[in-house]
C-alpha positions in Angstrom: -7.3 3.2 -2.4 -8.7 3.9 1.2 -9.5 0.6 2.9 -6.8 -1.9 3.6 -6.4 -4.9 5.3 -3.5 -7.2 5.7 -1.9 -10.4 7.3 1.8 -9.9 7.1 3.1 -13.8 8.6 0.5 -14.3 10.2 -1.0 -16.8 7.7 0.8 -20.6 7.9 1.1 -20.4 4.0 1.4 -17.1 2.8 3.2 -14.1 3.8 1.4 -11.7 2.7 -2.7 -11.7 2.7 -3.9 -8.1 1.7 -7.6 -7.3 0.9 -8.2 -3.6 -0.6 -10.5 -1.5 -1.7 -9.4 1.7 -4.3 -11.6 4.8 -3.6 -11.2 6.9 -6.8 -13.0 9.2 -8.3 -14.8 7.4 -11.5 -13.7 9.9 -14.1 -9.9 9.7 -13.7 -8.7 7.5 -16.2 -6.8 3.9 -15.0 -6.0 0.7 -16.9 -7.3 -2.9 -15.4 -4.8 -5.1 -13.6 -2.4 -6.3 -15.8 1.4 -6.8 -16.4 2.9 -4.1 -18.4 4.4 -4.1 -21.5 7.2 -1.2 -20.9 7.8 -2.3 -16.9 8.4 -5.3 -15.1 4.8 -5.0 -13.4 1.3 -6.1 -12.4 -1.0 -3.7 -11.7 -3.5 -1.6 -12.4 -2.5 1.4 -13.9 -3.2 5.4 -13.6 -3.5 6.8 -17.2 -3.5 9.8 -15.4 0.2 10.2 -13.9 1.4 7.0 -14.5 1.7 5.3 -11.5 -0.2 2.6 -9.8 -2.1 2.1 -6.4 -1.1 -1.5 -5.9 0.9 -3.3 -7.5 3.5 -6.9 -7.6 6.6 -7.7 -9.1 7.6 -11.8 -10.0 10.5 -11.4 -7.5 8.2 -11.2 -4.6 7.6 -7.5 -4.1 4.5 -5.5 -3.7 3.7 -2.2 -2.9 0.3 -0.2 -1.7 -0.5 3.8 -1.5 -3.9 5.6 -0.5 -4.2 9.1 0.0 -4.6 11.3 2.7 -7.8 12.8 3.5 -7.2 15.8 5.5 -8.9 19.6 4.2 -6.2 21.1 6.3 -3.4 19.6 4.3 -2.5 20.7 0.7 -3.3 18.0 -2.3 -0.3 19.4 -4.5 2.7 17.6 -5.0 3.9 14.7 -6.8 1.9 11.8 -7.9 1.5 9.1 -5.1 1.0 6.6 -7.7 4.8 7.1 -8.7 6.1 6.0 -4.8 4.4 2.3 -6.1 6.3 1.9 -9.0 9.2 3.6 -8.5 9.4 0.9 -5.8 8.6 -1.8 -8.0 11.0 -1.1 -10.6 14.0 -0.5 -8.5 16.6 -2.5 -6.7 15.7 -1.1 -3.2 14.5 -3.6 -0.3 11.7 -2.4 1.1 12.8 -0.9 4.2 15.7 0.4 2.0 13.5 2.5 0.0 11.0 3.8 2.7 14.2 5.2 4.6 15.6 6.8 1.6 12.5 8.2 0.7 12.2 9.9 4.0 14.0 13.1 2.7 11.6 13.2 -0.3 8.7 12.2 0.8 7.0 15.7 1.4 7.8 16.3 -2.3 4.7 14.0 -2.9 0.9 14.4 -2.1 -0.5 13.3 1.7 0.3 9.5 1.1 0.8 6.1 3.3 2.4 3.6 1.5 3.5 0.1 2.1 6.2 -2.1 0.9 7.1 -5.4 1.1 10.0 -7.8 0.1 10.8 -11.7 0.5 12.2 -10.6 4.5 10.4 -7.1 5.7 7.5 -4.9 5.2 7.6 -1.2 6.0 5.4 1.7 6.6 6.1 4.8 5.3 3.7 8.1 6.1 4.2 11.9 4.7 1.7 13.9 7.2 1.9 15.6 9.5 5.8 15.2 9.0 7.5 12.5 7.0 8.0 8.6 9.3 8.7 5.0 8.7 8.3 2.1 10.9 9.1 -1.7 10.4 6.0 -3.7 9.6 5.5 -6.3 12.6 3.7 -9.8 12.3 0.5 -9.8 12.3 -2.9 -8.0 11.2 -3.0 -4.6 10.7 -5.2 -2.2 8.6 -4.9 1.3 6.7 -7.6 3.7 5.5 -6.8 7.4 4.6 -5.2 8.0 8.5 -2.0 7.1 10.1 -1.1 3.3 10.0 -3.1 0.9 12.2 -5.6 4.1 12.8 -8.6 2.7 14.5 -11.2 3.5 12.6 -14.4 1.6 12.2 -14.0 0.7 9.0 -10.2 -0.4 9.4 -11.0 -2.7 12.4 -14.3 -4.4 11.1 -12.3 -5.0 7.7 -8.8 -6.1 10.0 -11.2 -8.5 12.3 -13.2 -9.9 9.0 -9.6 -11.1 7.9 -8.3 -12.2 11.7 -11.6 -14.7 11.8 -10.9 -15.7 8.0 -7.3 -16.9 9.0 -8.9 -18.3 12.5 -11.0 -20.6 10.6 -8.4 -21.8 8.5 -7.5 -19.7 6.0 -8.5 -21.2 3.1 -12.3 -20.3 2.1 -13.5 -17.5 0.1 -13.3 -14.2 1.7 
């Protein structure tokens, strides 16, 4: 995945708007959104590692990775697909889990990964060194850099979902 946008209470309805787009490449083998039958899931599924990119629980937790795009940084290291569900299947709140992972998280490959829960969101990053920060209110956007980056891309698809929730909130997007 390497374009994300999201509202996290900033909506009067919802708390949590998130509009993606997954960047893979087309040979790597995934399964279609779905709820799976061996995990308490929904999600798309890499058939590859087994993990996920994205993915929700019915207790109100979801969890997004991309990758980090850097040539200077090594692409070895444990699946980032498994930060996702790990989070998903386990008891951890989502700040919870980003903290404990801190001491791990250079286990994994370059990653940025967000959780949420019913009360927080958090932002957890592995490069250049591992750090987590609280999610605050508000629109923010992710991409394949360091959280709320500012790249073109991030702030056209960020300011597409700011005039979206200006208008209302409730058309197509």
């Amino acid at each position: 995945m390497c374009l994300i946008a999201f509202a996290w209470k900033a909506h009067p309805r919802w708390r949590l708007l998130l509009a993606a787009n997954r960047d893979e490449f087309h040979a790597r083998p995934s399964a279609a959104l779905a709820r799976w039958d061996d995990l308490p899931i929904i999600a798309g599924r890499d058939l590859e590692a087994g993990g996920t990119w994205l993915g929700v629980t019915d207790d109100a937790r979801c969890a997004v990775v991309t990758n980090v795009r850097d040539p200077r940084q090594s692409q070895t290291g444990r699946s980032r697909g498994l930060l996702v569900r790990d989070y998903l299947v386990g008891k951890a709140e989502a700040t919870g889990y980003a903290n404990a992972l801190l001491h791990g998280a250079a286990d994994y490959r370059p990653f940025n990964l967000l959780t949420f829960d019913a009360r927080a969101g958090c932002y957890l990053g592995n490069r250049p060194q591992p750090h987590a920060q609280a999610v605050s209110a508000g629109i923010h956007g992710l991409s394949n850099a360091d959280f709320n980056a500012p790249w073109p891309k991030t702030r056209i698809l960020t300011q597409h979902l700011q005039d979206w929730i200006d208008d209302g909130g409730d058309a197509e997007f």
